[in-house]
N, C-alpha and C positions, 0 to 999 in steps of 0.2 A: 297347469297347476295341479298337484296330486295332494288330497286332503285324503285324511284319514276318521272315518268318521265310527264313535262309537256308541252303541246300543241300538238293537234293528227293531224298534218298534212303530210309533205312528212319526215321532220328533225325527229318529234318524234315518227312517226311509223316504219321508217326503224332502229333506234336506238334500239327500245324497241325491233323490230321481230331478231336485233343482238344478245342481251343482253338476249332475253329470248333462242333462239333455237342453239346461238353458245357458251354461255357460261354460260348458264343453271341457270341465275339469277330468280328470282320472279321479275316482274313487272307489276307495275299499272300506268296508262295512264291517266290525268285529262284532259279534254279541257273544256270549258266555254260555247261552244255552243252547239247545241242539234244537230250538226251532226258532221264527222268527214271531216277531208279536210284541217283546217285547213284556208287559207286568198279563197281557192276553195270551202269550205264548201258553200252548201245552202244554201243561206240564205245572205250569204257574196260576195259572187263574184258576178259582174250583168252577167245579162243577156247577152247570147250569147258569155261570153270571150273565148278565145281560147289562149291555149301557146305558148310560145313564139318562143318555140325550136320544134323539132322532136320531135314525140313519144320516136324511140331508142335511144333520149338522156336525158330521163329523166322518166327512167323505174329504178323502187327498183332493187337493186342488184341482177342479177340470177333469176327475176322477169319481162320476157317481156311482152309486153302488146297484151294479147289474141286476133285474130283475128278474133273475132266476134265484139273487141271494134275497132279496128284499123286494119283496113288492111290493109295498105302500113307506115310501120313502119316510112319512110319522112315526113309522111301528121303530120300537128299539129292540137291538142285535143282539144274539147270541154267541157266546164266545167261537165256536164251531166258527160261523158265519162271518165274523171277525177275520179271524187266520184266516178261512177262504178268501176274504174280499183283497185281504192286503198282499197275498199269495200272486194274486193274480196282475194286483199293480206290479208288485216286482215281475212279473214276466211280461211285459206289456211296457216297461219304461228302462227294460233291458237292465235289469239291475241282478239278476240273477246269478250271476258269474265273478261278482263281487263282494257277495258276501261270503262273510267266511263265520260258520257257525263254529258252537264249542271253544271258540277262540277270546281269550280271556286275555286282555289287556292289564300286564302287572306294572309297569313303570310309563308314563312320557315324560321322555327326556330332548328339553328343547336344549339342541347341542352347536348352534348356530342362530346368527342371527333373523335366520329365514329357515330352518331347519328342521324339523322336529324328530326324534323317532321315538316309537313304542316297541315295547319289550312284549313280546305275547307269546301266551303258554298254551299249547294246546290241552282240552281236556279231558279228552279220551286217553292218550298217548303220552300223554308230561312233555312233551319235546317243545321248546321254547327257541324262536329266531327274531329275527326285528324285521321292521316295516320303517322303512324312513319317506317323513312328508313335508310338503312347504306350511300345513295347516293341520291342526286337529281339530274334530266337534266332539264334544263331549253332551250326548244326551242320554246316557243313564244314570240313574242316582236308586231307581231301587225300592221297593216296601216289603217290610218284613209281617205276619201277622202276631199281632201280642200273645204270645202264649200264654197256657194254665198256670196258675199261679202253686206253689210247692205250700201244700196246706196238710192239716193234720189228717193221717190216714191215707195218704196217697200210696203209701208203699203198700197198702194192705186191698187198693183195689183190682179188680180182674178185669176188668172192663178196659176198652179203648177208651184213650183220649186225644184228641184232633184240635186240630185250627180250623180254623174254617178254607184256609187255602189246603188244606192235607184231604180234604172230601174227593177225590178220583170218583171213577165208576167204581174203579178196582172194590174201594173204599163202602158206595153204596151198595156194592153186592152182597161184602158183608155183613151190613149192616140187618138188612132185608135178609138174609140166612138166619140170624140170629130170631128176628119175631119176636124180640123187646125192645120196650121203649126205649127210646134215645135222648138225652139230654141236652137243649138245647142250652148253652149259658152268653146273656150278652144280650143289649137290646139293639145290636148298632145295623146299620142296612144289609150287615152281611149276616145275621141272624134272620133276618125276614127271608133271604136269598133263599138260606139253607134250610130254613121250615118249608118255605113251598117246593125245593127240591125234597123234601124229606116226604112231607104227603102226596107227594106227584106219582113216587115211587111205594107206597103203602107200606110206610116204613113209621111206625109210631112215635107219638114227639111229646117229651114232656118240655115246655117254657120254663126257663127262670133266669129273672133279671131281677136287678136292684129298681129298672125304672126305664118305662120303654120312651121313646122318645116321638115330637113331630118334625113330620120329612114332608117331604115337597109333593104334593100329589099331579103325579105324571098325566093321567086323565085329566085331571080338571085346563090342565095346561096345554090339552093339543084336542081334549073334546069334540070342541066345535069346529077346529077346524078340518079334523076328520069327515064330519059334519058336516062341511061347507059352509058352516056360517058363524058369523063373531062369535063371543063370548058375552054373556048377557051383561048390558050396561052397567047392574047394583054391581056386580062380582067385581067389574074394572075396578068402579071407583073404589073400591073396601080396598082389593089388592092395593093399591097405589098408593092412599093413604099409608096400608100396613106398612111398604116399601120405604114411605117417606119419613116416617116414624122409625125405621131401624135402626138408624144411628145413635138418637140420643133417648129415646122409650123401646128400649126391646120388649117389655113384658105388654105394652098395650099394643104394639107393632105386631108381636106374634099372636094375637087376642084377633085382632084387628085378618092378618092373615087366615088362620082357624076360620073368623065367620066366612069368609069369603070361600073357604072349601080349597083354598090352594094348596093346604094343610094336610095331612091326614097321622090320625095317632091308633093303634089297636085299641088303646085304651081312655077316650077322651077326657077323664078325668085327672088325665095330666098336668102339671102345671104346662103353660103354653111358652113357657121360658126356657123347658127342656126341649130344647130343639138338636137335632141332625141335618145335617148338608147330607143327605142320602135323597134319593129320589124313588117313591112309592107307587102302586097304584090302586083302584078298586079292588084288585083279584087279588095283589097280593095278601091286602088287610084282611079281607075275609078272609083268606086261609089263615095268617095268623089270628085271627079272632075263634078259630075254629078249635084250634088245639089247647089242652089245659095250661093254664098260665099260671105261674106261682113269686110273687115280688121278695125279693130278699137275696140273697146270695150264700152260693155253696161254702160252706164254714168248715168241713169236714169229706171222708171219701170214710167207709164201711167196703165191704169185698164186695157187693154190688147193690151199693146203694149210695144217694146221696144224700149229703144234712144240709138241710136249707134253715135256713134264720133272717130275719128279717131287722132290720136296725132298729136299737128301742125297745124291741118285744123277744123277753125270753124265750118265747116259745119256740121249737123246731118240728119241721115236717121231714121224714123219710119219702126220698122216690127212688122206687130199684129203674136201674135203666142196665144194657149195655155199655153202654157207650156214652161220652162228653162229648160235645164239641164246645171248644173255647169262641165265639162269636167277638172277639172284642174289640174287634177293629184292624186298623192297621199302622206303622208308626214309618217314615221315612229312616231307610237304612243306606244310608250313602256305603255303596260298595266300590268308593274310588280306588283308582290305581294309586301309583308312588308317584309324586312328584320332584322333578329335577332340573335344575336352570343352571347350564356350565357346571354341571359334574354337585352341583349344591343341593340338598333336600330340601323341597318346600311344602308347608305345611298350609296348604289352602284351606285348611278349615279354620285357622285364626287369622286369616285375611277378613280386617275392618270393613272394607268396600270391595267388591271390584267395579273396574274402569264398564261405566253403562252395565254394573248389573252382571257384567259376561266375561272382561279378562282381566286378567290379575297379573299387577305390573311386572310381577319377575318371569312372567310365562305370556309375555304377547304375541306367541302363536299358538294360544289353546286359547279354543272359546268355549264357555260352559252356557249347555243351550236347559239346564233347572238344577234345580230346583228354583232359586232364587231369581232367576234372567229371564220367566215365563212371558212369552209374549203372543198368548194365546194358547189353547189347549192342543194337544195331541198334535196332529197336522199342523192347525195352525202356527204351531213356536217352530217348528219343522223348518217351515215357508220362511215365517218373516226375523228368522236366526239367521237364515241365508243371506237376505236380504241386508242385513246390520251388520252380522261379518264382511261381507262384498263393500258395503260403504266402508267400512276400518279399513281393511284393506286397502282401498282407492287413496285413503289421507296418506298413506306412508308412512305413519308417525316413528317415529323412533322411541326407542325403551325408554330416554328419561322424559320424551312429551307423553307418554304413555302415563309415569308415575308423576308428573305435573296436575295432570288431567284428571286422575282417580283424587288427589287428594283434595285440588277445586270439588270436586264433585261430595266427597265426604263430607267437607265444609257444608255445602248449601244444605245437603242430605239434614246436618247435624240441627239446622237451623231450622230448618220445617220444625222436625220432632220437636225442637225446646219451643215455639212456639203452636206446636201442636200437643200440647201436655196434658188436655183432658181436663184441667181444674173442675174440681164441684160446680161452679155458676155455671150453669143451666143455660145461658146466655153466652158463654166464651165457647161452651159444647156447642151451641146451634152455628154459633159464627162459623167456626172452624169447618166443622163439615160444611154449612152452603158453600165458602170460601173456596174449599177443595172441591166442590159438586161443579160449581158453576164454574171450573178452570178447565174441569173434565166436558164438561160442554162442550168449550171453547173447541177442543182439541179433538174432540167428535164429531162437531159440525163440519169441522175443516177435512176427518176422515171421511165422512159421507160426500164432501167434493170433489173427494180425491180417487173416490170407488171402494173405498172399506163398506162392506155388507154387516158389520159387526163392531161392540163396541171397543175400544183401546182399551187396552191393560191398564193396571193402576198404574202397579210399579215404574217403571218406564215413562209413563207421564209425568211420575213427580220429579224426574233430572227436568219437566219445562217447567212445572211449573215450581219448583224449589227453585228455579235460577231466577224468577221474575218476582218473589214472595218476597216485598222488600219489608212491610212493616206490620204487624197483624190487625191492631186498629183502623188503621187503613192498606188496607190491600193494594199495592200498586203491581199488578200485572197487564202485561202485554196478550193481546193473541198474538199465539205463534205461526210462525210464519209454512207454507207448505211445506218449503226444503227443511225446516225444522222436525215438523211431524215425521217425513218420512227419515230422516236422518235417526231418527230414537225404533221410529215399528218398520220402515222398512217398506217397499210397496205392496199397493194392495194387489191381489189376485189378477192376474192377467192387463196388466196395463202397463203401455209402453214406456219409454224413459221419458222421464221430467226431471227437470232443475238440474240436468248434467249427472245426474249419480246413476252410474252403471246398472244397468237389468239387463244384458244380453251379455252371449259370450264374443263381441263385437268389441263393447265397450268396455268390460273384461280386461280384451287384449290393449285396450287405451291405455288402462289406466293402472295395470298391474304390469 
């Protein structure tokens, strides 16, 4: 079987090293840019990022990260260290002769009913030829960073202005030539990045945000166990509470988080309700704590200077800088190809469902492994996309049990939601999440039996348990059954075949 798989980052290299060495497919690999990585590719990630998690938790399956790249499997990576590690999987799981970089997927057109082909354009060269497969995986979708906003005086300034993905070396060089300050704008995780790259490099920083935010504090969360020993008993219980508290008190949940130090803010007199999913440490905050800070946002650009004003208060402050950098985040940029079924355009982005999350009934040989179908991070949706295609695959289905299937599915989907509506009582809030917590149990207990090391996705749990949510005052759900769970995530990490659904390229040949 010859699948075609695209984006070579953590999703599409660990899929394709599945699909080629456990089930003996042909595959070829497209990505757009001239490295691999993926949103860590050169050229793509700025300078200095580091992730967000552990090394050992976001190493390819059966694939730890060699200790010459990381030596204390706790510590988190550097994009450099990144590309090395996954550089190295690709030559080690023989995948290197199939991908094919600068190669930009413009059309998949499923032109058969077992069919597919892509249209791909080279990007060096413009020369464009097809690739035809029995399967496509589709894992890139892409982030852009929000750019500078077009404000009064911008034509008049001399200075650089940057994203925060535009910072190169190239970029800090000039910066550091210059020997004026820099303007940092934006409170988001990538602002903290580029402050401590900014002073690492003795390159001057002036702060300004409307409102810095609390992020997850990286230290307090692996500490002790660097340490070798727990986490002190009060911190558990605070965390835990704060955690159980999320859903329906965020502001005493995040209150709750802060005391416990799981927290971290440059500026603790923040409300505790300004939160980020960004993950922090000690040493970062200190250095942001270090460089001058100014709350308000840029109103205006001078030829080198910037107006800051603060909301509610006339007043405005001048700071000369060089240079901007826009900090403000990042927004999902789906840079899909054309889509076509029998010579037809279809337009996947006003697709109501797709079938499990992943295929969309007029293209049931294209599987989309995100944004929306996540089923685990980086590697992980990698692994267990393979897994859940290879089960689709085995059923046979045909195009109209396919659109049968997605719109049973829509149905149940529609019915959680209207009875998951959030009303004000305070009581239909609590219900509702225990309701869904403890279904999630359910389905997590059965993964810890099953050899899952980590917890199940949401998403993908609610097709079990939307199918078994029969009344909201009284709940009548089923545990689901093993061949159920794995049927939705797929098997976990190195474990052999159960309940008859293919994991070898043995049973592959059964059943395809």
């Amino acid at each position: 079987m010859k699948v075609l798989i695209i984006g070579a980052g953590w999703s599409g290299i660990q899929a394709a090293a599945m699909l080629k060495n456990r089930y003996g497919c042909e595959v070829v690999i497209f990505d757009q840019n001239a490295n691999i990585g993926g949103t860590w590719a050169k050229g793509i990630a700025y300078s200095h990022l580091t992730t967000h998690a552990a090394a050992s938790t976001i190493e390819f399956v059966g694939y730890p990260f060699p200790k010459d790249i990381v030596s204390n499997p706790l510590d988190r990576v550097p994009t450099s260290d990144v590309v090395e590690y996954m550089k190295r999987y690709v030559d080690d799981t023989g995948l290197g002769d199939d991908i094919r970089l600068n190669s930009q997927v413009e059309t998949i057109h499923q032109i058969s009913e077992k069919e597919v082909r892509c249209i791909v354009r080279n990007a060096i060269s413009g020369e464009k030829y097809t690739e035809d497969g029995e399967f496509v995986m589709l894992s890139g979708f892409g982030f852009k960073a929000r750019k500078f906003p077009n404000i009064p005086g911008a034509s008049d300034f001399e200075g650089s202005i940057y994203t925060s993905h535009d910072v190169s070396e190239a970029a800090l060089e000039k910066l550091k030539k210059s020997n004026r300050p820099v303007v940092v704008a934006g409170g988001s995780k990538a602002a903290h990045d580029i402050i401590n790259t900014l002073v690492a490099h003795d390159i001057p920083v002036e702060w300004v945000a409307r409102k810095t935010y609390w992020m997850y504090n990286y230290d307090k969360g692996i500490y002790h166990r660097k340490k070798g020993r727990r986490s002190k008993p009060f911190d558990r219980l605070k965390a835990l509470i704060g955690h159980l508290a999320f859903g329906f008190l965020p502001k005493t949940s995040m209150r709750l988080l802060r005391l416990s130090d799981l927290m971290l803010n440059v500026h603790p007199e923040t409300s505790a309700a300004d939160y980020h999913l960004g993950v922090v440490d000690y040493d970062m905050v200190k250095v942001a704590r270090s460089v001058p800070f100014t709350q308000g946002e840029i109103v205006a650009l001078q030829k080198d200077k910037v107006v800051i004003q603060r909301k509610g208060d006339a007043t405005q402050k001048l700071i000369s800088c060089s240079a901007i950098i826009a900090c403000f985040g990042t927004e999902v940029a789906p840079n899909y190809p054309e889509f076509k079924a029998n010579g037809e355009k279809v337009d996947i982005l006003k697709a109501k469902h797709l079938f499990q999350f992943s295929i969309h009934q007029k293209l049931p040989r294209l599987y989309f492994m995100g944004p929306i179908a996540l089923r685990g991070l980086g590697m992980l949706n990698g692994y267990h996309a393979v897994q859940h295609a290879i089960i689709y695959l085995s059923k046979r289905m045909t195009d109209d049990e396919v659109k049968i299937k997605t719109k049973q599915e829509q149905k149940l989907l529609k019915r959680f939601f209207k009875t998951n509506d959030f009303k004000p009582q305070l009581a239909r809030v609590i219900s509702d999440i225990k309701n869904l917590m403890n279904y999630l149990k359910l389905v997590d207990s059965i993964g810890k039996k099953l050899g899952y090391s980590y917890p199940l996705n949401l998403g993908p749990a609610m097709l079990l348990y939307g199918a078994y949510y029969k009344n909201h005052s009284k709940p009548v759900y089923r545990e689901p059954t093993e061949k159920e769970v794995i049927s939705v995530f797929g098997h976990p990490p190195n474990k052999e075949n159960a309940n008859g659904i293919p994991n070898s390229r043995t049973d592959l040949k059964v059943y395809l």
